[in-house]
C-alpha positions, -999 to 999 in steps of 0.1 A, spaced: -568 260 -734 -591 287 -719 -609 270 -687 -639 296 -693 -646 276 -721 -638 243 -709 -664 250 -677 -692 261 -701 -692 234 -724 -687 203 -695 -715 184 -682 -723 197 -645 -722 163 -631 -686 153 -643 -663 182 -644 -652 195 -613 -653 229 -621 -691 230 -621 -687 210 -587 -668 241 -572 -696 266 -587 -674 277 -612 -696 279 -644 -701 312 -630 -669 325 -636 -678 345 -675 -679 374 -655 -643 380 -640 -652 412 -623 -680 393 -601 -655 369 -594 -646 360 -548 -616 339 -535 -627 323 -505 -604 309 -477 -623 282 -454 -594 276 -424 -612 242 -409 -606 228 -376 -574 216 -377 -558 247 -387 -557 241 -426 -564 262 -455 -590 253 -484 -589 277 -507 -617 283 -538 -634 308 -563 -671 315 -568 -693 332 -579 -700 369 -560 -742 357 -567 -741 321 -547 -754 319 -514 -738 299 -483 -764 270 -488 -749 265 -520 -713 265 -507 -723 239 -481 -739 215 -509 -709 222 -531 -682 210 -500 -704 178 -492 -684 161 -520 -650 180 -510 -650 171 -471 -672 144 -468 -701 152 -452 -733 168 -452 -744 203 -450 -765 200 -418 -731 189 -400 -716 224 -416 -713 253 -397 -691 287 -413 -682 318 -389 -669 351 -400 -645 362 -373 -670 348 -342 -706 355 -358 -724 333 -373 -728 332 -411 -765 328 -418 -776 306 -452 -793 325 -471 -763 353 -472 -751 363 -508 -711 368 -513 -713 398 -524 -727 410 -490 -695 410 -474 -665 431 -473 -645 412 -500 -622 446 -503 -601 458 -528 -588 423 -536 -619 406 -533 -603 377 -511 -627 367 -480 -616 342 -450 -647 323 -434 -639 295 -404 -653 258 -413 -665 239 -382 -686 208 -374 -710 209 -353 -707 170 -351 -680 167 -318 -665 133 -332 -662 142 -367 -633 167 -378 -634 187 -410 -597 187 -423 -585 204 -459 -556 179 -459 -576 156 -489 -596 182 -501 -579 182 -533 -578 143 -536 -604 142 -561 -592 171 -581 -564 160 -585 -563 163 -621 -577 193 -622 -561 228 -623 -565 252 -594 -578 288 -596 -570 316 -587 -581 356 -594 -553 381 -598 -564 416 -591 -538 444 -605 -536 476 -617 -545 483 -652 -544 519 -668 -564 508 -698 -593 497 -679 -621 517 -670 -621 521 -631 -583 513 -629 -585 476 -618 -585 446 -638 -589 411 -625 -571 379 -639 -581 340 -638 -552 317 -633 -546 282 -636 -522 265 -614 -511 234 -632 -508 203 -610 -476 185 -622 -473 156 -593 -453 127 -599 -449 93 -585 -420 91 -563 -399 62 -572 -397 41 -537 -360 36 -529 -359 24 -494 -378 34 -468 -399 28 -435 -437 17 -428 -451 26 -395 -475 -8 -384 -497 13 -365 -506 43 -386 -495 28 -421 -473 59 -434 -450 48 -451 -414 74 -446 -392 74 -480 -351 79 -475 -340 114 -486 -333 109 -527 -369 100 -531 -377 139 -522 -357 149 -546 -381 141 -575 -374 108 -604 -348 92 -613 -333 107 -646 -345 89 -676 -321 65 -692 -310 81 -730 -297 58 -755 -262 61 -763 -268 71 -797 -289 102 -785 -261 113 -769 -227 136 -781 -207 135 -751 -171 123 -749 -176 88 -731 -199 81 -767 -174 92 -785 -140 69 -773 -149 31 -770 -138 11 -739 -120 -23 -751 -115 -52 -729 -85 -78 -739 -90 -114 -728 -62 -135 -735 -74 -171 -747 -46 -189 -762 -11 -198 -741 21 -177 -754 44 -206 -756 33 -240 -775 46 -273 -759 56 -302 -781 32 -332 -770 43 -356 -791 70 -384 -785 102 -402 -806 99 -427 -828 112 -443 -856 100 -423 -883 105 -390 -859 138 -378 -839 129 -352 -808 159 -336 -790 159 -349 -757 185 -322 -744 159 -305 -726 142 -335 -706 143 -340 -669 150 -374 -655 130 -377 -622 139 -406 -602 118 -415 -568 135 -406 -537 129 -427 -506 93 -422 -484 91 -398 -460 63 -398 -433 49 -367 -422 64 -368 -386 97 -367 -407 89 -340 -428 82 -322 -399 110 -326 -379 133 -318 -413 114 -285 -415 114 -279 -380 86 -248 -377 86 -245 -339 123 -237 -335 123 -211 -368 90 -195 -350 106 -195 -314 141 -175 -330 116 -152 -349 94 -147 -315 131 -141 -296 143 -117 -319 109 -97 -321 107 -96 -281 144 -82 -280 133 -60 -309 103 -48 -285 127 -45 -254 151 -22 -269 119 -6 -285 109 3 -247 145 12 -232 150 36 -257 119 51 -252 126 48 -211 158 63 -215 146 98 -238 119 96 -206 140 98 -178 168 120 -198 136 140 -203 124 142 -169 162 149 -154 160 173 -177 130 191 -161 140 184 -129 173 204 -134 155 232 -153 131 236 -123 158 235 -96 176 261 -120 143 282 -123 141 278 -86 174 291 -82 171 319 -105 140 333 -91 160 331 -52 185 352 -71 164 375 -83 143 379 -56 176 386 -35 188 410 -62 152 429 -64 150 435 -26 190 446 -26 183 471 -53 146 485 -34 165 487 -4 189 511 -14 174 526 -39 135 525 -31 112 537 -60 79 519 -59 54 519 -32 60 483 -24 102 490 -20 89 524 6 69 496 26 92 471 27 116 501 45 92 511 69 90 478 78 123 470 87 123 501 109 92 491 125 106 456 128 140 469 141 123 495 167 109 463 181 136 445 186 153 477 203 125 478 227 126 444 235 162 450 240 159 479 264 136 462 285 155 431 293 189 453 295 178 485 312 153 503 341 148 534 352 165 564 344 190 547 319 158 528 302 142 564 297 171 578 280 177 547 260 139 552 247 146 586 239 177 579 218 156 554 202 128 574 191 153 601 178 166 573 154 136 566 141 126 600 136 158 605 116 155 572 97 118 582 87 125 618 81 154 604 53 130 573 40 104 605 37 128 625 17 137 603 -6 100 593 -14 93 632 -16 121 635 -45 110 599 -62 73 613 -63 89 647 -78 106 627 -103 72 607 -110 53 635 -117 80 645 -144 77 613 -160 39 618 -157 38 649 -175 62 634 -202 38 602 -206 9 628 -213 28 645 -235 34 613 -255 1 599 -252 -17 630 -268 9 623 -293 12 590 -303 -10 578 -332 -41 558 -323 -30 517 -327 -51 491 -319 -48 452 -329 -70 433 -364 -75 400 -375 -72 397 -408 -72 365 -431 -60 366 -464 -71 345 -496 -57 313 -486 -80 314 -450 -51 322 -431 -52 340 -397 -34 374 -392 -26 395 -368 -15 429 -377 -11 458 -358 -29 495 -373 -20 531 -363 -36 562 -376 -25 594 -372 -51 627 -368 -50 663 -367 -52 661 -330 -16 638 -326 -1 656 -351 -9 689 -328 3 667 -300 39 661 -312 40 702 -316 31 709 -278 53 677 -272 84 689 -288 75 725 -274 77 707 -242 104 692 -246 125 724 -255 113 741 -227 127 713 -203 159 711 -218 190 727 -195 217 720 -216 209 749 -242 219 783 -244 203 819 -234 196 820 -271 181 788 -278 162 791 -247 144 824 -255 136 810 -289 117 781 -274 97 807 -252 91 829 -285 74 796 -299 57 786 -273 42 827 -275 40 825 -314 13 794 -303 -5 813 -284 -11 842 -304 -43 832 -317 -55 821 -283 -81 847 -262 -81 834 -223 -68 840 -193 -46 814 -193 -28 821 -225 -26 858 -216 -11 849 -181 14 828 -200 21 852 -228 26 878 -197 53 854 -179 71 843 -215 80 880 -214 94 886 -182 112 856 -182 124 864 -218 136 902 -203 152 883 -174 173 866 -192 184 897 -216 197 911 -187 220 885 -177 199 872 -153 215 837 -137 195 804 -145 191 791 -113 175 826 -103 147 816 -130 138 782 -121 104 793 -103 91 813 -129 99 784 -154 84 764 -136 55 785 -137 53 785 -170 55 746 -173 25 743 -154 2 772 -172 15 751 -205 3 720 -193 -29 733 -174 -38 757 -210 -34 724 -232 -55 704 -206 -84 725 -210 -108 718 -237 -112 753 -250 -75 759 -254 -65 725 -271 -81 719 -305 -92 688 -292 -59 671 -286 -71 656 -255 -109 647 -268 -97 612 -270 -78 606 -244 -103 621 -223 -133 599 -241 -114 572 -232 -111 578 -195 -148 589 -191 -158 559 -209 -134 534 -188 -149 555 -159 -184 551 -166 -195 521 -150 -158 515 -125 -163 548 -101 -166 538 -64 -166 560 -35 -141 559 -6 -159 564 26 -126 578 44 -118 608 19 -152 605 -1 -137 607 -33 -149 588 -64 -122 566 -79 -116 541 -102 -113 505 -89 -77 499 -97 -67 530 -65 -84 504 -41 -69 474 -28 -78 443 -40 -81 407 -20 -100 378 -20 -121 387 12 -131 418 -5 -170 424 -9 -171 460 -17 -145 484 -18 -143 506 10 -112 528 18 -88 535 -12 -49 529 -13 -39 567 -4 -62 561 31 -49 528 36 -11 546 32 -19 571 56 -39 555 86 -8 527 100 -39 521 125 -58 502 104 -32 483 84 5 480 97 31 478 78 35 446 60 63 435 41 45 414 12 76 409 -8 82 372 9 48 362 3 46 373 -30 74 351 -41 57 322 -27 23 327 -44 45 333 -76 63 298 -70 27 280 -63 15 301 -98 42 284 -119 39 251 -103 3 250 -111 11 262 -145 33 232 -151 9 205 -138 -18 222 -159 -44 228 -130 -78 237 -142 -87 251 -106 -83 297 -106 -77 296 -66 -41 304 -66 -48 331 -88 -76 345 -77 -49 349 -47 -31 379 -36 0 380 -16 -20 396 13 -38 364 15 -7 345 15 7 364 45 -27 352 62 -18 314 52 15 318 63 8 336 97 -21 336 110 -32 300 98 2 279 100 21 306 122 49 313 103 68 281 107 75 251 93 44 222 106 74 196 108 102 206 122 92 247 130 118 263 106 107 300 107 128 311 76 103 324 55 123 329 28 129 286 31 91 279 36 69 268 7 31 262 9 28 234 -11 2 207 -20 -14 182 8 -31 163 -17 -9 154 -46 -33 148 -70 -53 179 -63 -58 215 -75 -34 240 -46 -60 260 -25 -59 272 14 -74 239 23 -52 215 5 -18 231 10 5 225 41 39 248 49 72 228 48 107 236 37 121 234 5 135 196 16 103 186 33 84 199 1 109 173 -20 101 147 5 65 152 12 58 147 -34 74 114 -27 48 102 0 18 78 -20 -1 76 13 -1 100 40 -15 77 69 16 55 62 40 83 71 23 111 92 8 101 127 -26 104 137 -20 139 155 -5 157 124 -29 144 106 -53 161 128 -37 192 132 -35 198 94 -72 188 86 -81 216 112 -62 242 93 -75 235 61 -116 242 79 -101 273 96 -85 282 56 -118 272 46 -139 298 67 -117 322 60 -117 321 20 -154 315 17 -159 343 -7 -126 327 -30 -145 290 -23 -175 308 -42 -158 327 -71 -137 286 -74 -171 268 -83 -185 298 -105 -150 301 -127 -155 261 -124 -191 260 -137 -189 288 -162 -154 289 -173 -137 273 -200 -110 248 -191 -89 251 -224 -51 249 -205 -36 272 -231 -18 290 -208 9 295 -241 -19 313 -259 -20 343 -233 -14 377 -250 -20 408 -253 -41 426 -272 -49 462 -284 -87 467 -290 -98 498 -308 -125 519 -284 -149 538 -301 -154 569 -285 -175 593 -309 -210 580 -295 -218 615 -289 -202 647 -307 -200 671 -286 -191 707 -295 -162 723 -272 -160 761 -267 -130 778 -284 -111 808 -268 -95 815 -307 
């Protein structure tokens, strides 16, 4: 039905059409949407006619809100909008939509579009559409529609009614619009129509009994019949006493209490078979650590390679030249006490010129095994770890390589390398690796590929002449070193070490500190690390040199007692990050400045016997909750359930003032404790710790390198 038509022909007073000044609508083009926003922020939204005036707006909302048009008061933006104003004397735009503000001027009453459309319920809402149209004459063409209001009556289905307020708050199916309406069976074609359900009730008995009795005229078999004969009274005390409950119920409660008991020993037994068990397995883990710990120092102190095995040698000499000196004093004076000091700084200029040596030929034999290890990294394919789940949800880990242009280049300078280092080959084979290695660099155009072409030949015409090996080690090695130095450039190298470099720039970026001895930038791993560090200050090759300002320390003790109190924790699944946030450096402060490198019972000095173990039981380890015993106090002291029953007053004492000197000292560790503790997450998976390859992505920039081919 057309609603142009519909508003002519309706009486003014009774449709609502004519109530909203729509008669006027015949003439779509003249047509205004009007959005009143009222005070409580809602929208009322209406079409008139682009001829009314304002006055007539007001006496056509009187009906809608409720009141009259003296208590009316309409704004555009923050002006005023005066009566007598026509529509069409605003700026209705290309749309012809315009937004007016509704407000009362009455303080107490509040005009509200929430049951505007009460009344009109019935009736559809309009709306103009105004679109593009080619066949129209100035390109626009503007379109009345009807929104149709379908509302239904929610079916009430539980709910709640406020007292106060009276809103009434429905349970969630009642959103979801009716019920479905109930279709007869025959309307439907679905298979439950289609197979009839059939309920059996069985009325009749299966067997029939005879009910009637012999007589003359009828003989009944009687082989079937019972004779019942009365039996003599029993009372009920006698009936209980023959079925005698209490003594059936007390075999039933014995036999269920020994069924329980031998429940529990079982279970007690796999316990303590258990817990022997792990008992032994500690003392062997114990054991095997001594063991290794034994064998480890053994093998750094006769054959040192790492920095930790050179410090543990210098400090054996340093701990040996003091036990010389204190052995010349007390045996000598004078003239023979001089001498005996000389003699004893010749030894230990001899013992440090050999310990010197050695670390000269172990850092030679480092720098090898550098050069090899750059040589495989340019050359390894880039790997890095996924997770991947497949179609039944299931979590993978796989591991991914990819090979580029620049590895596979790598593996050639790699295996060039490699047949340059080799000594085992002949004359032959050796001038055919140096004839490769010049083939390489025949398309290259820089001073150091034509200072390394120049040295290929000499060494190549060397060796022609018969020239011995060893005479040609120098000038090999030269050529080692221009190799390595022309692929480490970035004009030589076709980008073999773009990534590799990437990688370290970007690792670099944000982890570059300056030492203020040498005042070089460095990364943070080249400075030492403890937990009373603040800032980093000198790095680890100023700390070697100056003995001033560190002495030597042999660590290797005291880190096999933090490692001990790290897998104790571990077992007894401490949520507290002290003992790791640890280092052994600290350790050797516990050990000798705080507890003074003896036993706080009995004074054992042993360190290799001493173990800083827990004061409290049921505490987390830390500085100020450990005490230093042996390894048979420590057994003892687990045992203890209260320490004022055992300890005297004075220990007691004694120990609580260590722990506040261990607590002033590891202020900065007390900090980073209650942060981990605040912020951390307390999962105790130590099982679950792994490591894991993460691709970097290192082409944020492209940069453009110069060539020299």
């Amino acid at each position: 039905m057309d609603p142009q038509s519909d508003v002519s022909s309706s009486p003014p007073a009774v449709d609502p059409f004519e109530k909203l000044a729509l008669s006027s609508l015949n003439d779509k083009g003249r047509s205004i949407t009007v959005k009143f926003t009222t005070n409580d922020g809602t929208v009322f939204t209406q079409t008139y006619s682009s001829k009314i005036k304002i006055s007539e707006i007001k006496d056509i909302l009187e009906d809608v809100f409720g009141t009259t048009a003296d208590n009316m008061l309409i704004k555009e933006g923050r002006s005023l909008v005066s009566d007598d104003k026509v529509l069409n004397e605003f700026n209705v735009g290309d749309f012809n939509m315009l937004e007016l503000y509704l407000y009362s001027k009455n303080p107490d009453f509040t005009i509200s579009a929430t049951n505007a459309y009460k009344e009109f319920a019935t009736v559809p809402d309009v709306i103009t559409v105004h679109m593009l149209d080619s066949d129209a004459e100035d390109g626009w063409r503007d379109i009345v529609v009807e929104m149709m209001n379908q509302c239904i009556e929610k079916p009430f289905i539980g709910g709640y009614v406020n007292k106060d307020s009276g809103v009434e708050y429905h349970h969630g199916y009642s959103q979801t619009g009716p019920p479905k309406p109930k279709v007869h069976h025959t309307q439907k074609s679905h298979r439950d129509t289609q197979t009839y359900f059939l309920r059996n009730r069985l009325l009749d008995t299966n067997y029939a009994q005879a009910t009637q009795m012999a007589k003359e005229d009828l003989w009944i078999p009687s082989i079937t019949d019972r004779i019942l004969v009365a039996g003599p009274y029993e009372t009920a005390e006698e009936w209980e006493k023959r079925r005698d409950v209490e003594r059936k119920v007390r075999t039933i409660q014995r036999y269920f209490r020994a069924w329980k008991i031998r429940k529990a020993l079982k279970e007690l037994c796999a316990e303590y078979k258990k817990r022997i068990r792990l008992e032994e397995e500690l003392n062997d883990f114990y054991k095997q650590a001594d063991e290794d710990r034994k064998a480890q120092e053994l093998v750094g102190k006769v054959f040192p390679r790492t920095k930790e095995d050179f410090i543990m040698l210098y400090a054996m000499v340093d701990r040996w030249k003091k036990s010389e000196i204190k052995r010349i004093c007390y045996s000598y004076s004078g003239p023979a006490k001089i001498s005996s000091f000389f003699m004893l700084l010749d030894k230990e200029i001899q013992m440090l010129r050999a310990i010197e040596a050695h670390r000269h030929q172990i850092k030679m034999e480092m720098k090898i095994k550098k050069e090899h290890d750059f040589f495989k990294t340019i050359g390894n394919p880039i790997e890095w770890n996924k997770h991947y789940k497949d179609w039944t949800n299931k979590a993978i880990d796989f591991n991914i390589q990819m090979d580029t242009l620049e590895t596979q280049q790598g593996n050639e300078y790699y295996n060039i390398f490699l047949s340059l280092n080799d000594i085992d080959v002949g004359v032959e084979e050796k001038i055919q690796a140096l004839l490769n290695l010049k083939l390489l660099l025949c398309d290259h155009n820089c001073y150091l590929s034509n200072e390394l072409v120049e040295l290929i030949d000499r060494a190549c015409e060397l060796m022609v002449r018969g020239i011995n090996r060893k005479h040609l080690d120098i000038l090999m090695k030269r050529i080692k070193g221009l190799f390595i130095k022309h692929i480490k450039t970035p004009e030589c190298n076709n980008g073999v070490c773009k990534r590799m470099l990437r990688i370290k720039e970007k690792i670099m970026h944000s982890n570059l500190y300056c030492c203020n001895r040498c005042g070089k930038l460095k990364c943070h791993s080249e400075f030492p690390a403890n937990s009373q560090l603040e800032k980093f200050q000198v790095c680890l090759t100023c700390t070697w040199d100056d003995r001033v300002m560190e002495p030597w320390v042999d660590v290797a003790p005291y880190r096999f007692i933090l490692r001990l109190i790290r897998h104790e924790e571990k077992l007894k699944l401490s949520e507290s990050s002290i003992a790791f946030i640890l280092q052994p450096k600290d350790i050797h402060y516990i050990v000798v400045k705080i507890w003074h490198g003896h036993s706080a019972l009995t004074e054992v000095t042993d360190i290799y016997n001493l173990r800083l173990c827990r004061w409290f039981i049921d505490q987390e380890w830390a500085p100020w909750n450990c005490v230093l015993l042996t390894t048979e106090e420590m057994k003892v002291h687990y045992e203890i359930k209260n320490l004022e029953d055992v300890y005297d007053l004075h220990f007691l004492h004694r120990v609580f003032n260590k722990h506040e000197l261990a607590k002033q000292h590891f202020k900065i560790a007390l900090k980073l404790e209650n942060y981990f503790q605040e912020v951390g997450e307390n999962t105790k998976r130590w099982h679950e710790i792994k490591n894991f390859k993460e691709f970097i992505a290192v082409h944020s920039k492209t940069h453009v390198f110069a060539k020299c081919h």
